[in-house]
N, C-alpha and C positions, 0 to 999 in steps of 0.2 A: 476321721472319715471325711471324704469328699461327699456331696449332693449336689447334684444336678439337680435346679429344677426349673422348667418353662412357665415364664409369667407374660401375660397379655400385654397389650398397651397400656392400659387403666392401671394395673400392677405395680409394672414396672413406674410408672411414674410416679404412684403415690409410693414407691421402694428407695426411690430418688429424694424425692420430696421430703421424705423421713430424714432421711440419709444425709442429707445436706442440714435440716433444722437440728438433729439432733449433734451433730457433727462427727457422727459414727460412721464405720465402712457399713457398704450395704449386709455384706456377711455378719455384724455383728445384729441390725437391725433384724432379721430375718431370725437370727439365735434368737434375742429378745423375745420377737413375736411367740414361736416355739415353745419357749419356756412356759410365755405367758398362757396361753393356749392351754399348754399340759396344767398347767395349777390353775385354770378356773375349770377344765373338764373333771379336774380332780373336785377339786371344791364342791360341783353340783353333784356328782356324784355319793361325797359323802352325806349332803343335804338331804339324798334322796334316799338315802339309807337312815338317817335320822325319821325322818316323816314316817316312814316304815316302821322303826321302831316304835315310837312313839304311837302313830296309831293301832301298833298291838299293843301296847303298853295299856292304853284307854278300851279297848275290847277287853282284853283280860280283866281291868278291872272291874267292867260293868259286871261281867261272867260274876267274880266273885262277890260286887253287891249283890245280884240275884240269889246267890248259894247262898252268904252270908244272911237274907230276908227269909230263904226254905229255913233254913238249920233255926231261924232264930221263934221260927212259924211252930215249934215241933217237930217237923217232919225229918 
C-alpha cells in the first residue's frame, strides 16, 4: 500500500533529522514510528484493562469479606 501523508516544516525536518542519524529512508523511519505508536497504544490499553480488572477483583473481594463476617455472625 502507498500513504500519502502531509508533514509541516517542524516534521519534516525532525523526519530528516531521523533519517539521516539513523541511516534509514525516511519511509522506513515513519513504518518504525507506526509500528511504535500501535504497540504502546496497545500496551496502555491493556494496562487499562488490567487496573479494571483488578479493581473488581478488590471490590469482589471486600463484598465476600462482608458476606463471609454475615454467614460467620449466624445470619
Amino acid at each position: 500500500m502507498t500513504a500519502t501523508v502531509r508533514l509541516d516544516d517542524t516534521l519534516t525536518d525532525k523526519l530528516e533529522k531521523l533519517s539521516s542519524k539513523l541511516h534509514k529512508k525516511k519511509s522506513d523511519v515513519i513504518r518504525d514510528a507506526i509500528t511504535f505508536y500501535a504497540q504502546t497504544v496497545e500496551a496502555s490499553h491493556k494496562s487499562k484493562i488490567q487496573k479494571a480488572v483488578e479493581k473488581v477483583m478488590h471490590a469482589d473481594k471486600c463484598e465476600y469479606e462482608i458476606l463471609e463476617g454475615t454467614l460467620d455472625d449466624g445470619i
